[in-house]
C-alpha positions as CSV (number, residue, x, y, z in Angstrom):
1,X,21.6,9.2,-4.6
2,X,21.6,5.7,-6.1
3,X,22.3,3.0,-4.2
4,X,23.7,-0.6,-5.8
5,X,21.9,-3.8,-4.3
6,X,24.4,-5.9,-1.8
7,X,24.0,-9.5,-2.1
8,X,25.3,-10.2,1.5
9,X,25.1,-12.7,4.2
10,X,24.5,-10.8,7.1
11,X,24.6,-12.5,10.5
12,X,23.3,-9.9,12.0
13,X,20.4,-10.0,10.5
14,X,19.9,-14.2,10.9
15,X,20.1,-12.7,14.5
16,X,17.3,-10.6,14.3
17,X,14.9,-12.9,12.4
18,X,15.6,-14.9,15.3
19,X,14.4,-12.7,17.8
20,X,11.2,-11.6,15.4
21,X,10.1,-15.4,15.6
22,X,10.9,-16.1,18.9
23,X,8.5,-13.0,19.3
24,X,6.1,-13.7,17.1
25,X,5.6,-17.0,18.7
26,X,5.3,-16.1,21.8
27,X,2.8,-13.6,21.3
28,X,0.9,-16.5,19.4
29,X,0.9,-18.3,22.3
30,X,-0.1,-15.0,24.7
31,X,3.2,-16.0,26.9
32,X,4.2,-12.6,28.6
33,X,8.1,-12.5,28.6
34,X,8.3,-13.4,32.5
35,X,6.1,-16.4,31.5
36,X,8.7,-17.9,28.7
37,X,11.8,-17.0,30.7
38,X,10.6,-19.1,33.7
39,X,9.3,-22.4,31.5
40,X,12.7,-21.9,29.5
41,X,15.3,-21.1,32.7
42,X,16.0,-18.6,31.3
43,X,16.4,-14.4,32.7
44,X,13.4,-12.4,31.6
45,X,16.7,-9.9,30.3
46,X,18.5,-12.5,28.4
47,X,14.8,-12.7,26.5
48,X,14.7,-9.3,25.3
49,X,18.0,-9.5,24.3
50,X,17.2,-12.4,22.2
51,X,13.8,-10.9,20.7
52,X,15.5,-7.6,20.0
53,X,18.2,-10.0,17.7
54,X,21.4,-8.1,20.0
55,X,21.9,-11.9,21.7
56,X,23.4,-14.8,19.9
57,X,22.0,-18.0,22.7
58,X,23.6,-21.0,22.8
59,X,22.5,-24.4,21.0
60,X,21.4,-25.7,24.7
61,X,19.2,-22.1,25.1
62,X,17.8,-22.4,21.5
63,X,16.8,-26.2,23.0
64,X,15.1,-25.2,25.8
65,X,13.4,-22.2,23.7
66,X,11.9,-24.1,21.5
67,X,10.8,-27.2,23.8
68,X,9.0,-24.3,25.8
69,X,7.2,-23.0,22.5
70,X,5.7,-26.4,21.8
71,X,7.8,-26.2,18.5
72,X,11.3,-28.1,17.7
73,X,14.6,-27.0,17.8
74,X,14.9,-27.8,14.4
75,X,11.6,-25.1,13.3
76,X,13.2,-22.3,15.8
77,X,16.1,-22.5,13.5
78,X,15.3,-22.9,10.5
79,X,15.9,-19.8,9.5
80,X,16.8,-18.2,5.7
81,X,20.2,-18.4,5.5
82,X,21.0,-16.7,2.0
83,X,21.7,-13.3,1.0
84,X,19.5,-10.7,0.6
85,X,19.4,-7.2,-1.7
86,X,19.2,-4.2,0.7
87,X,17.2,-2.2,-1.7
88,X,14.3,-4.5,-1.9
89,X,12.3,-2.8,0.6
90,X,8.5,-3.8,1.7
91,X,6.6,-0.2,3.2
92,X,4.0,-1.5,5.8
93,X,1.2,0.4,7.8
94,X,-2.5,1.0,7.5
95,X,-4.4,2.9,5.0
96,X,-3.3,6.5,5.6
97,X,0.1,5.7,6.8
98,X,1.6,7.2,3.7
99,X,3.0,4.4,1.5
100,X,1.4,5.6,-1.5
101,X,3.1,8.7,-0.9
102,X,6.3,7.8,0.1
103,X,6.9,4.7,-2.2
104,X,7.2,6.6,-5.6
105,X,9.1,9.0,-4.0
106,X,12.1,6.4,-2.1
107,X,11.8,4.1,-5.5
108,X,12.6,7.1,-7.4
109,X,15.4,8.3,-5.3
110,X,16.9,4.6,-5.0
111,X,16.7,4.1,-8.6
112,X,13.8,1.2,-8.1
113,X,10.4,0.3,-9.2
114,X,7.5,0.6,-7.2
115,X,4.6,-1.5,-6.5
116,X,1.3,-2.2,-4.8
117,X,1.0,-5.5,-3.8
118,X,-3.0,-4.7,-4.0
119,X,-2.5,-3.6,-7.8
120,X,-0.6,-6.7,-8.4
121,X,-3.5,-8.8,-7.1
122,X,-6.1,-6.9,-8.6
123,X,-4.3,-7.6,-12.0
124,X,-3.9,-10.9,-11.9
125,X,-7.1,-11.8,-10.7
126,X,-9.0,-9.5,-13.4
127,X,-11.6,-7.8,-10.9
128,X,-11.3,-5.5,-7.4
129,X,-10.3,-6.7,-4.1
130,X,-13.9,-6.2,-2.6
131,X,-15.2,-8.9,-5.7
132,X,-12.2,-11.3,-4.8
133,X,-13.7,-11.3,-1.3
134,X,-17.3,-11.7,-2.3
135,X,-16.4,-14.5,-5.0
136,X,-13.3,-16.4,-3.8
137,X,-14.3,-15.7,0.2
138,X,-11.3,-15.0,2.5
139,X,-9.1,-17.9,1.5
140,X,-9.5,-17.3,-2.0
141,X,-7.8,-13.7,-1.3
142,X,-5.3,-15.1,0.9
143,X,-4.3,-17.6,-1.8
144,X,-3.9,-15.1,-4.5
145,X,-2.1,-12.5,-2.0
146,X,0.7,-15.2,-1.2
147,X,1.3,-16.0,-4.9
148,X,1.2,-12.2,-5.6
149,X,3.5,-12.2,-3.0
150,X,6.0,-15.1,-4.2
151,X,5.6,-13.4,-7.8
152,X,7.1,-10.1,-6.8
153,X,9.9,-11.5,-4.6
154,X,10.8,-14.1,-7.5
155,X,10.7,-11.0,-10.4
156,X,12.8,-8.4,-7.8
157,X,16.0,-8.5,-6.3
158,X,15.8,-4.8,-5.8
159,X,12.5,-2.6,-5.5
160,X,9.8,-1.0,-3.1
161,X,6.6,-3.0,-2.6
162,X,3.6,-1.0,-0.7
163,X,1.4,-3.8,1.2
164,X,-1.7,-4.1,2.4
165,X,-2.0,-3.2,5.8
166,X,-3.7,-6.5,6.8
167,X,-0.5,-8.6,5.5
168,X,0.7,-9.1,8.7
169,X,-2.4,-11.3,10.0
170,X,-1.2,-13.4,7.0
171,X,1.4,-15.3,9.2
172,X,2.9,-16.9,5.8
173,X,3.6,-14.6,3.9
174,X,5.0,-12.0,6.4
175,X,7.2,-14.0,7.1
176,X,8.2,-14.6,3.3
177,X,8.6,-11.2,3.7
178,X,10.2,-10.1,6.7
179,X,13.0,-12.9,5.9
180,X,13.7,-11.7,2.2
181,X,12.8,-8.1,2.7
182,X,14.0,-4.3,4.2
183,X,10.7,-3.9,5.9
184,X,9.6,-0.3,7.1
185,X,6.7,0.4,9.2
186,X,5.2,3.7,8.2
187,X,3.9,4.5,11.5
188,X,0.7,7.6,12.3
189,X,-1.6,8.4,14.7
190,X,-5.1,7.1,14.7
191,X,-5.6,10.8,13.9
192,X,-3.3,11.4,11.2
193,X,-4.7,8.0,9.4
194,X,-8.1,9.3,9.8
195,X,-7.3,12.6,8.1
196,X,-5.2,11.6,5.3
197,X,-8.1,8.9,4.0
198,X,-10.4,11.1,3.9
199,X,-8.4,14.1,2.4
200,X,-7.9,11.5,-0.4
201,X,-11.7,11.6,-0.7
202,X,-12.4,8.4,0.4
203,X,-15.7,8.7,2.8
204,X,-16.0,5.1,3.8
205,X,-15.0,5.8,7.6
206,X,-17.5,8.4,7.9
207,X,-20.5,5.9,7.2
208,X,-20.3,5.0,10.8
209,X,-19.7,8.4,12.3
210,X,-16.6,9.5,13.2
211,X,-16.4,8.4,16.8
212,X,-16.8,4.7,15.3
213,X,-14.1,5.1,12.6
214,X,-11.4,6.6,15.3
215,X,-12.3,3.8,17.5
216,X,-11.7,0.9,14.8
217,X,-8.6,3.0,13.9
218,X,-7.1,2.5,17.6
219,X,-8.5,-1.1,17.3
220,X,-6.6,-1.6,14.2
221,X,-2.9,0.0,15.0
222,X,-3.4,-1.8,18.7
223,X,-4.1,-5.4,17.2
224,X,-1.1,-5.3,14.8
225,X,0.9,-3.3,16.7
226,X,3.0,-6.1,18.2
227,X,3.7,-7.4,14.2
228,X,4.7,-4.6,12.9
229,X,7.0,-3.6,15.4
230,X,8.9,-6.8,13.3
231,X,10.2,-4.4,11.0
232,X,13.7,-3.7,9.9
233,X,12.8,0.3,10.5
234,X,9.7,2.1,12.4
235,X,9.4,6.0,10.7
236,X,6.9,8.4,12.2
237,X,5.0,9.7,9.3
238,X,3.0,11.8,11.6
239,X,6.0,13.9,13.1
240,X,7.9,14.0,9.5
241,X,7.5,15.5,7.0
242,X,8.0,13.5,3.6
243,X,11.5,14.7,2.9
244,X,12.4,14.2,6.6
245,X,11.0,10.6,6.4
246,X,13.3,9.9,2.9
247,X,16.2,11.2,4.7
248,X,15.9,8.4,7.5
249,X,15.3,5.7,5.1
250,X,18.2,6.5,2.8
251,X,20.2,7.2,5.8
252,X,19.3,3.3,7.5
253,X,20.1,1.7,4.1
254,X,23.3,3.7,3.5
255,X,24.3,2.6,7.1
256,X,23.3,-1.0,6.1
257,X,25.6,-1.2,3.4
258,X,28.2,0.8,5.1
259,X,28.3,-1.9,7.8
260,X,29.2,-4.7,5.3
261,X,31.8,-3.0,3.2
C-alpha cells in the first residue's frame, strides 16, 4: 500500500512537541515530576498530562512552567508551527535494533527512499566515522551530523532516514528531528541487540567478554531511554516479527492520515 504525504497542520501534534520539551527539559534539569509540579503550582497529574501532549495548559500555566525551568515563556513556546509530511519517518534505536532491516523494507512498502544518516555523513566527509572522530574530534562529528541532518530534511519531504543510535545525546538536532519528523523507536532487549550484532558478524562487543558488552548494552538503552521514549511510535522488535512490526507502522501512519481527512 502507498501512502500520499499530507502537508497538514496538526495541533495535536504542536501539543505533543510540547509535552516532549517540557520533558526533555525537565529531565535536563534532574526535576522529578513531584519536584516541577510543586515549583510550578501545579498537580503532579495535570504534568503528565501535559508531557504526554493529551493537555492543552493555559497561557498563565505555560508562564509558570517556564519561570520554573529557568527558561522563558517565549523559548517553551516556540514551537514549529508548519506542516509536516507524515511519510517522512526517522527509525531510531541502538545498533541491533533493526533499522537496517526494517528501513528498506517500510520505504519500499511506502513508496519512499531510504537512508542512513551514517552513510550520508561518511559520504560527505570522504572517509569512516571512526577517522571523523580521530581527525575532526567529537565536535567535528557533531558538526557534520547536524548539517547531514539539515541536508536530508531540506532534500525530503517524504522518506525513511535510519539514525545513529547516539543522535539523541545530540540535543540539536533531535530536536530538528523530532519537530519535522514521524519518529519511531525500534525498541529490543539488551539480549536481542547483542545477538543480532554479532549474527551480522561484527565481533567488536566480544573484545571485552560478553558480561562487559551486555552490561554496556543495559548502560546504553538505560541512559537514552528517557529520549527515545520522545518518539511519535515505540515498536518491540524483540516480540515482532518483521512483518508484524510493518503492520504497526503502516497501521499508525494510516491512522495519522485518517485523523486529518
Amino acid at each position: 500500500m502507498h501512502y500520499i504525504a499530507r502537508m497538514v497542520l496538526d495541533s495535536a501534534h504542536l501539543l505533543k512537541l510540547l509535552g516532549k520539551r517540557v520533558r526533555r527539559l525537565r529531565m535536563q534539569q534532574n526535576m522529578s515530576l513531584q519536584s516541577l509540579s510543586l515549583e510550578a503550582l501545579l498537580s503532579r497529574r495535570f504534568l503528565v498530562e501535559i508531557e504526554a501532549g493529551r493537555a492543552n495548559p493555559s497561557i498563565s500555566k505555560l508562564a509558570s512552567l517556564a519561570h520554573s525551568l529557568g527558561i522563558t515563556l517565549r523559548s517553551l513556546c516556540d514551537l514549529p508551527v508548519h506542516t509536516i509530511p507524515y511519510n517522512r519517518i526517522c527509525l531510531l534505536g541502538i545498533r541491533g535494533a533493526g533499522k537496517s532491516t526494517l528501513g528498506p523494507k517500510l520505504a519500499a512498502q511506502i513508496g519512499v527512499s531510504f537512508q542512513e544518516l551514517d552513510d550520508a555523513i561518511e559520504n560527505k566527509a570522504g572517509m569512516p566515522t571512526r577517522e571523523i572522530f580521530e581527525i575532526e574530534g567529537r565536535d567535528g562529528f557533531l558538526k557534520r551530523e547536524a548539517d547531514s541532518v539539515e541536508d536530508w530534511l531540506r532534500e525530503n519531504e517524504d522518506g525513511v532516514l535510519a539514525l545513529p543510535g547516539s543522535i539523541v545525546n545530540h540535543n540539536f538536532a533531535y530536536e530538528r528531528l523530532l519537530s519535522t519528523c514521524t519518529t519511531i523507536w525500534l525498541s529490543a532487549s539488551a539480549d536481542t541487540h547483542f545477538e543480532r550484532v554479532i549474527a551480522q558478524g561484527d565481533t567488536r562487543p566480544l573484545e571485552g567478554g560478553h558480561s562487559n558488552a551486555m552490561k554496556h548494552l543495559d548502560g546504553l538503552l538505560k541512559d537514552r531511554t528517557v529520549a527515545y521514549e520522545c518518539a511519535d511510535l515505540t515498536i518491540d522488535t524483540s516480540t515482532n516479527s518483521i512483518e508484524q512490526c510493518l503492520q504497526q507502522i503502516t497501521s499508525f501512519l494510516r491512522e495519522r492520515q485518517q485523523a486529518d481527512d
